[in-house]
N, C-alpha and C positions, 0 to 999 in steps of 0.2 A: 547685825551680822554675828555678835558675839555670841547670842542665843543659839542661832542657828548653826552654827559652826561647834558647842558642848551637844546641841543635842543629834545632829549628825555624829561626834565621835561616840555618848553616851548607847544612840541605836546601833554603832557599828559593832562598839565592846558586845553586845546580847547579844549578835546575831555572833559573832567568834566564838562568844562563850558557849553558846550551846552547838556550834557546828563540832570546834574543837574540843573542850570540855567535858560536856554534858553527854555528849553523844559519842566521844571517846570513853568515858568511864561507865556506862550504859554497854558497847560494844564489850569492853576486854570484862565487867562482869558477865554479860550474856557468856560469853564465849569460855568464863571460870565454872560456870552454872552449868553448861549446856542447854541453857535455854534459846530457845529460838526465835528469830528478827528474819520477819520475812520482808513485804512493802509496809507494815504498819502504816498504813494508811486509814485514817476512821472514813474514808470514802468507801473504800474498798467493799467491803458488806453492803452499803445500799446501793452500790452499782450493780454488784452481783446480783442481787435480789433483784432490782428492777429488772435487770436483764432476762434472769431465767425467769420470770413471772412476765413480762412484754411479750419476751420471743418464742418463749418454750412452755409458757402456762405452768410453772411449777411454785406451788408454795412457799415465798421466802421465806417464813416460819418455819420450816420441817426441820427436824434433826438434820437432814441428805444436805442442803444449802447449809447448814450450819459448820458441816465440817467441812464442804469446799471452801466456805470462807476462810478457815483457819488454815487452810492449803496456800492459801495467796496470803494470807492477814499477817500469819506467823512461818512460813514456809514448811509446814508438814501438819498433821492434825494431833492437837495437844492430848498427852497421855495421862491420865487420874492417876498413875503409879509413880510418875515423877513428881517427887515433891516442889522441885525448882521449876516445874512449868508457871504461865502465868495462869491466873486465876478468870480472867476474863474470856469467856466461850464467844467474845465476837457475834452476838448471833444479831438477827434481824430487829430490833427494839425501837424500831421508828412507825408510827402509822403507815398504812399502806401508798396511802396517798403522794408520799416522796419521790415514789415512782415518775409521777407525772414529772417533776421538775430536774428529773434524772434522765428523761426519757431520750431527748437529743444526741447524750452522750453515750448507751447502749450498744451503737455498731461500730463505735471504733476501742480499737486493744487497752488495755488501759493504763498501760505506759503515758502513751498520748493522751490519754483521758489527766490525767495525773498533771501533765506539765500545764496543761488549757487550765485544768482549777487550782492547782497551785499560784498563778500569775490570775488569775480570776479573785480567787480571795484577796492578792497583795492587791489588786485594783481596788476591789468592792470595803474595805478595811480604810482604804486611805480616799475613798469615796466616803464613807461615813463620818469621815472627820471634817470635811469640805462642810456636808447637810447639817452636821449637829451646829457647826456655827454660823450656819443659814438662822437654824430653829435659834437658837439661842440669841439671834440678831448682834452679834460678837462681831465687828468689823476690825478684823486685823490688819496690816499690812502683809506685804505678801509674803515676807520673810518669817512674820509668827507664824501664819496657819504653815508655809513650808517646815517649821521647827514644831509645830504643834502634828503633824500628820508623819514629823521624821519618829518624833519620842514613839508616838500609837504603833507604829511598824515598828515600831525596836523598844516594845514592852516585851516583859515574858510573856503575856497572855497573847498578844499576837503572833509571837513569832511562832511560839507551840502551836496555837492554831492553825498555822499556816504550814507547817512542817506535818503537823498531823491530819492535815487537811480536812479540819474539823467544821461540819456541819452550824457550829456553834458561832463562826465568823459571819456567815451565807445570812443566819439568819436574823444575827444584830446587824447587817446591812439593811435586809430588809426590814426589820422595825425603823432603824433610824428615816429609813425613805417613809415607811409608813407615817409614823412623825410629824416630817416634814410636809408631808404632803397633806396631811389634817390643818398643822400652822399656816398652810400656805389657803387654806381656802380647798383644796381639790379630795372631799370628799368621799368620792365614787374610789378613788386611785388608793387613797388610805386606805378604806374598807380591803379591799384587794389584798393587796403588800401584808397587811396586817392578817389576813387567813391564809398566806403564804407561808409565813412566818410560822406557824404552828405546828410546821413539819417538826417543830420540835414543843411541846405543851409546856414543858418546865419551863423553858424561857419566852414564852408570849405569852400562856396565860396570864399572866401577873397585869400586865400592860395591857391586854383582852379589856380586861374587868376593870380596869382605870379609864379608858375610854369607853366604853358603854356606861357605866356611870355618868362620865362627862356627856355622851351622846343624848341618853335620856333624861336629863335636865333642863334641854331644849330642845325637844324631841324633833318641835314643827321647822327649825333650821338645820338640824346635826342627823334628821335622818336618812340621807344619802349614806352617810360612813356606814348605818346599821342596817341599813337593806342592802349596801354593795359587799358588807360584812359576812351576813346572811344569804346571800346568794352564792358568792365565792364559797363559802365551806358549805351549802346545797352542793354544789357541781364537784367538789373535791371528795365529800363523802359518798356522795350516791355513784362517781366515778369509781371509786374504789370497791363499794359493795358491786361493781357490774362485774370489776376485773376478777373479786375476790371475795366472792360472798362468804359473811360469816367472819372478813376478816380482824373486827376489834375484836371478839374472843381471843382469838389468836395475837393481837397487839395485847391484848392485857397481861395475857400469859407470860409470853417472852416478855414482857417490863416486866414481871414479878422473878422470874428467872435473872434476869440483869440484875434488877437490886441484890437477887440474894448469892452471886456468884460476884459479884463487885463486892461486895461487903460496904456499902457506900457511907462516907463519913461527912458532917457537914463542917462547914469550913472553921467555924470554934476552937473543933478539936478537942471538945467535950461530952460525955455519954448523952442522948439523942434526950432522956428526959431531961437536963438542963437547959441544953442548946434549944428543944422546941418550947420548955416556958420562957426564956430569953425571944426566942423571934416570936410566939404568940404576942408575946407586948408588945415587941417593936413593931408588929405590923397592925396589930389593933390602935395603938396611938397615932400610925402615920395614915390607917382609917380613917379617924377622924378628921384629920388635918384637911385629906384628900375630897373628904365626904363636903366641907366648908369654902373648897372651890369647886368644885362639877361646876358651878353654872360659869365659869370665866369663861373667857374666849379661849381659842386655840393660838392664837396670837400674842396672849399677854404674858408676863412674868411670872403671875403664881402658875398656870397652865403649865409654864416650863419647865417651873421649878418643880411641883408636884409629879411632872414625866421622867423628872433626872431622879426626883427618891425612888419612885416604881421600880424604876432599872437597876438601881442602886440596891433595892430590895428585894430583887429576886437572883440577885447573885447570894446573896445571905440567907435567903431561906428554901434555896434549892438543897435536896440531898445529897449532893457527894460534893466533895472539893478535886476542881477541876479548873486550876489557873487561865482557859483559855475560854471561860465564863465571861472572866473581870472583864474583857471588852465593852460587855454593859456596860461598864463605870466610864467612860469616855463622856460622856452628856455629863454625869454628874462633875467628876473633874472637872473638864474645860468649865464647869460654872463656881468652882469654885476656887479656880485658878483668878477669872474674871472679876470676882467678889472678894475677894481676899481682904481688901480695906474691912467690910464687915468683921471680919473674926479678929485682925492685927490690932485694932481697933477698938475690939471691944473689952469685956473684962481677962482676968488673968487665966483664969480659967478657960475660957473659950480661946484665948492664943495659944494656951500651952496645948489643945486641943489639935488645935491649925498645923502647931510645930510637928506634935507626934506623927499624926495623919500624914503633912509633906515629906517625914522622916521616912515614914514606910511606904512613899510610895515612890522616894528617891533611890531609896535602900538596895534596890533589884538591879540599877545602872552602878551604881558606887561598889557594889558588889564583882557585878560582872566587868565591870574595866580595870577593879586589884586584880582577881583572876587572870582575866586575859593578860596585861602587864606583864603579871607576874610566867604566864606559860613562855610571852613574847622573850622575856629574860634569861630564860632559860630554866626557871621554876619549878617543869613541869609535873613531879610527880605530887608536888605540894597544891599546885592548880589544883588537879583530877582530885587529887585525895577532899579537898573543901569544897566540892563540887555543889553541896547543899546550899550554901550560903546564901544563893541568892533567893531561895524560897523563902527564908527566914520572915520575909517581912511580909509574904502573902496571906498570911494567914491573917495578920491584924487590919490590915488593907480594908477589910472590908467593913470590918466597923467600924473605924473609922469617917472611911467614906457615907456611909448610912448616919450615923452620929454627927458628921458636923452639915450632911444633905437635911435632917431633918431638923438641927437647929434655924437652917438659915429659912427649911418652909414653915416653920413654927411662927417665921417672923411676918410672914406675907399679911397683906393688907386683903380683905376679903369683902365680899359686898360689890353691887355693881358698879361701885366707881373707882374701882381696885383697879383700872385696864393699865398696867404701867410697862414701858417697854422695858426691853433689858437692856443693860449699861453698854454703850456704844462704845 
C-alpha cells in the first residue's frame, strides 16, 4: 500500500507540475513573446489532412493544408518576419497511410475528436503497462501493477504525450500489443499491430528489423508474423498509392522539410558526429547480441530481454529529443525494476551504474513534487522560474537505460537450451 500510495502522490505532483507550472510559464512567455498557442495539439495536422484528403481529395502535403493547419495548430498562420514565432511549420510529415486509422474520427468537430483521443491514449498507455507485464511474465499483485501503471501515467513522457496528443503514445501501444501477441503464440495478430505501428518509421522500424530477424531464423514456424507482416503494409501501401498517387515523394519531401525547420537534436546533446559514432557502436554491439538469439522463442527471457534493448534503442538513436519517445523505456524499466538483485548484487561498478540510472529516472517525480510543494506554499514565482528542472535528468535517462539494458542482455544464456522464463 505504501508503494502505491508514493506513487499515486509522485504521478499527481507531474501532472500539477505541468498543468500549473510548466504550462503557466509556457503561457505568460507565449504571451511576453507574442507568440501564439492555438489547440497545439500533434493530432491536429493528421486529422486535418486525413480529412481534407478523405472528404475533399486535397493534398495533405500542399503548402494550402500547411497553413490551415497552423490556423488551428497555432491559432493564426506563422509569419518568417517574427523572430519569436515557432520554428516548426506543423506540416503533414506522416506517411499517407495514417489516414486510414484516422478515418473514423474525420466527421466529427474536433473538439470532440480531441477529448475521445486524449482519454483513448490515457486508456491505451495504461493498457500497455497491463501487456508488457504479461510479455515479461512479471506476476505482480494488484497493488504493484496499480503503482507500476500510476508512475507510466505520471512520467513526463506520458503526460506530454497525452496533453500533446502525440501520435507517439498510439503507437508504443501498439508495438507493445504487437509484442505481446508474437509471446503469446498469435502470429497473424502481431504481424498486423506491428505494420500499424509504422505510421510512424522512427519508432517501428527498429523493432521491424528485430523481429524479422527473429522470424526468419525459423522461417517454417514464425512465418505467419511475416506473411500477415507483409500483407498488412501490401494493403496499407497500395491503399494509399489509390487515395494519393505519387504520395512517398511527397512523404519524403515534407520529412526532409521537418528535419530542417525542427532543427532536430539527438538526445546526447552533442554535435551529430559524436552522438552517431557513440550510437553506431552502441547499436552495432547490441547487433550482435541480438544476432545470437533470433532463433529463441518468443516466449523466453533472452526474446524479452533482447525486445526491451530494441525499444530502449530506438529512443537513443532517433533524431530529435522528444521526452514523450521514452515511453519506449517502459518494457525496459519494468525489467529492470524486476532484475534489480542482478546489478545490486553485482560488482561496484555495475551498482553504481543501477544507482545513477534509478537516480535519473526518479529525478523527474523528486523534481516535480519540490516544485509543486513549493507553488502549493505559496512559492510561486520561484516554482515557474525552475520550471526546467525536471528535464534535467531526461537527457541521461536514456543511456542509462540502453547501458544497463545491454549489460543485463550481454549476460543471456544463448543456444537452444537457453528457454528460461522470466522471474515470477
Amino acid at each position: 500500500m505504501a508503494y502505491f500510495l508514493l506513487a499515486t502522490l509522485a504521478a499527481a505532483s507531474m501532472w500539477f507540475y505541468v498543468d500549473r507550472i510548466l504550462v503557466g510559464y509556457q503561457v505568460a512567455d507565449a504571451a511576453a513573446h507574442q507568440r501564439p498557442r492555438g489547440n497545439l495539439s500533434d493530432l491536429y495536422p493528421r486529422w486535418l489532412g486525413a480529412r481534407e484528403l478523405l472528404l475533399r481529395h486535397r493534398n495533405p502535403y500542399s503548402d494550402e493544408i500547411a497553413l490551415e493547419i497552423q490556423k488551428g495548430y497555432y491559432g493564426r498562420v506563422l509569419d518568417p518576419s517574427r523572430p519569436d514565432d515557432p520554428k516548426d511549420q506543423q506540416g503533414f510529415a506522416y506517411p499517407v497511410y495514417v489516414v486510414f486509422l484516422l478515418a473514423p474520427l474525420i466527421g466529427f468537430p474536433f473538439h470532440a475528436v480531441q477529448i475521445v483521443f486524449y482519454w483513448a491514449l490515457f486508456g491505451l498507455t495504461a493498457a500497455s503497462v497491463w501487456l508488457w507485464l504479461r510479455v515479461l511474465r512479471w506476476r505482480l499483485p494488484s497493488l504493484g501493477i496499480a503503482s507500476a501503471v500510476a508512475l507510466t501515467l505520471g512520467s513526463f513522457a506520458a503526460v506530454q504525450g497525452i496533453k500533446l496528443e502525440q501520435l507517439s503514445l498510439l503507437v508504443a501501444a501498439l508495438l507493445a500489443g504487437a509484442v505481446a501477441c508474437v509471446a503469446s503464440g498469435f502470429l497473424l495478430c502481431g504481424g498486423v499491430l506491428l505494420a500499424a505501428a509504422t505510421i510512424k518509421p522512427q519508432l517501428a522500424w527498429p523493432l521491424v528489423a528485430w523481429l524479422w530477424m527473429w522470424a526468419l531464423s525459423d522461417w517454417q514456424n514464425r512465418r505467419r508474423f511475416g506473411l500477415a507482416f507483409v500483407l498488412a503494409m501490401a494493403l496499407l501501401l497500395g491503399g494509399a498509392e489509390i487515395i494519393l498517387p505519387g504520395w512517398w515523394r511527397m512523404f519524403i519531401h515534407a520529412l526532409g522539410q521537418y528535419h530542417r525547420y525542427t532543427q532536430n537534436q539527438s538526445v546526447l546533446l552533442v554535435p551529430w558526429g559524436y552522438a552517431g559514432f557513440f550510437i553506431a557502436a552502441t547499436v552495432l554491439a547490441s547487433g550482435f547480441l541480438l544476432w545470437k538469439v533470433r532463433a529463441e522463442p518468443a516466449d523466453g527471457r533472452s526474446f524479452i530481454l533482447a525486445t526491451s534493448l530494441v525499444l530502449a534503442l530506438t529512443v537513443l538513436v532517433v533524431p530529435m529529443y522528444a521526452p514523450y519517445n521514452q515511453v519506449l523505456f517502459v518494457p525496459a524499466i519494468l525489467t529492470l525494476v524486476r532484475d534489480r538483485a542482478v546489478f545490486t548484487a553485482g560488482s561496484r561498478g555495475t551498482s553504481f551504474l543501477y544507482l545513477g540510472g534509478s537516480f535519473a529516472l526518479a529525478w523527474q517525480w523528486i523534481a516535480s513534487s519540490t516544485l509543486s510543494g513549493a507553488y502549493l506554499l505559496g512559492w510561486r514565482v520561484w516554482a515557474i522560474s525552475a520550471w526546467k528542472a525536471p528535464f534535467f535528468a531526461t537527457f541521461g535517462l536514456p543511456v542509462f537505460v540502453v547501458a544497463l539494458m545491454f549489460l543485463e542482455a550481454r549476460a543471456m544464456p544463448f543456444g537452444p537450451r537457453s528457454v528460461e522464463k522470466a522471474v515470477n
